[in-house]
N, C-alpha and C positions, 0 to 999 in steps of 0.2 A: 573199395576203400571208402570210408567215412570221411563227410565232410568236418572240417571245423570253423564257426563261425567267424568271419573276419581273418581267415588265415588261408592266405594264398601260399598252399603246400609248394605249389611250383618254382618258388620264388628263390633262385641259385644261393641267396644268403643263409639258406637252410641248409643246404648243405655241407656234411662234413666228408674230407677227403683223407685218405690212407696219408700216415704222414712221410713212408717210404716214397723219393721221387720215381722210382720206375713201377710204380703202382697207381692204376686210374680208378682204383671202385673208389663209392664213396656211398653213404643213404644220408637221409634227411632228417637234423636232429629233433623236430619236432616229434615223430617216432616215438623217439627217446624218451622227449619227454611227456607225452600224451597217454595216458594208463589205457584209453580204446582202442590205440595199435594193439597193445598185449605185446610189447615188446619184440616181435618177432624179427619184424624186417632190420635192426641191428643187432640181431645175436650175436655174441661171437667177436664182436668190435674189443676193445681194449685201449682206453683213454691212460694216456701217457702222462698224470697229471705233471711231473717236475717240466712237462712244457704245453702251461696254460693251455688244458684241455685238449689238446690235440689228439688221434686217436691213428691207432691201428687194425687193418683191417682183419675179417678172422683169416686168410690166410698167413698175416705174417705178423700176426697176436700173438702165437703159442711160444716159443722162446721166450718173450716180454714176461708175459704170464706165469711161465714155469720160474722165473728168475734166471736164467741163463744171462739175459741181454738188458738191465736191469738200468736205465742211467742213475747220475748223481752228480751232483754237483763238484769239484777241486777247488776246498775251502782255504783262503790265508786268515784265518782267524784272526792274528795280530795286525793286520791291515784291514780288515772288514772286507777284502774284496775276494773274487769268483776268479779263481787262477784257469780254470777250466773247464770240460766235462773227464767223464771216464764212465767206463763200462763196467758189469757186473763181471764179463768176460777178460778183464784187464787192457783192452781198451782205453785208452784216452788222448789226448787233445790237447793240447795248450799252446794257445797261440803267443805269449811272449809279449801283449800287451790287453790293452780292456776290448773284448769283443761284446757283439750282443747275444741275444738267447736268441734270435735267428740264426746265428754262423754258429752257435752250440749245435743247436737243431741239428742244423744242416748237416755237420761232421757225424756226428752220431749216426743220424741216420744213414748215410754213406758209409758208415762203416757197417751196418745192419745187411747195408745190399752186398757190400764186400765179403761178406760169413756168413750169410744165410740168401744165396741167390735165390 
């Protein structure tokens, strides 16, 4: 592996982890974004943007990918606020007062482990 000037590859804040909780892979975004890796050691990954960049790994990417498992937001338009998440699967969520995008996350992805062990 090549080095890069002033970038301590080892350094844990590079790393990005599967956003599923019962999943431990994770590779190093620099990877990502350095064109001298060649892309390889994250193929396969699948960046979840509706939650600030977070990614999935390739084993539990391909449903995300195919659109199966797809989130979005539960919009109240005439309130301006985020009523919940839901799924492309018809899934969804709503907790009955204002949460954050971590407890969205959270639900979602529990429900990913729930339908796709």
């Amino acid at each position: 592996m090549n080095t890069l000037p002033g970038i301590d590859l080892s350094d844990p804040g590079y790393l990005r982890h599967c956003l599923r909780p019962d999943c431990t892979e994770s590779f190093n975004i620099v990877y990502q974004m350095t064109s001298e890796y060649g892309g390889s050691p994250v193929e396969g990954w699948h960046m979840v943007r509706m939650f600030s960049g977070l990614y999935l790994c390739p084993r539990h990417s391909l449903r995300v990918a195919t659109g199966d498992h797809v989130p979005s937001w539960i919009w109240d338009a005439s309130h301006d606020q985020v009523l919940g998440v839901r799924c492309a699967c018809e899934w969804e969520w709503r907790p009955g007062r204002p949460a954050t995008n971590g407890e969205h996350r959270e639900q979602w992805a529990g429900q990913l482990v729930r339908v796709d062990p």
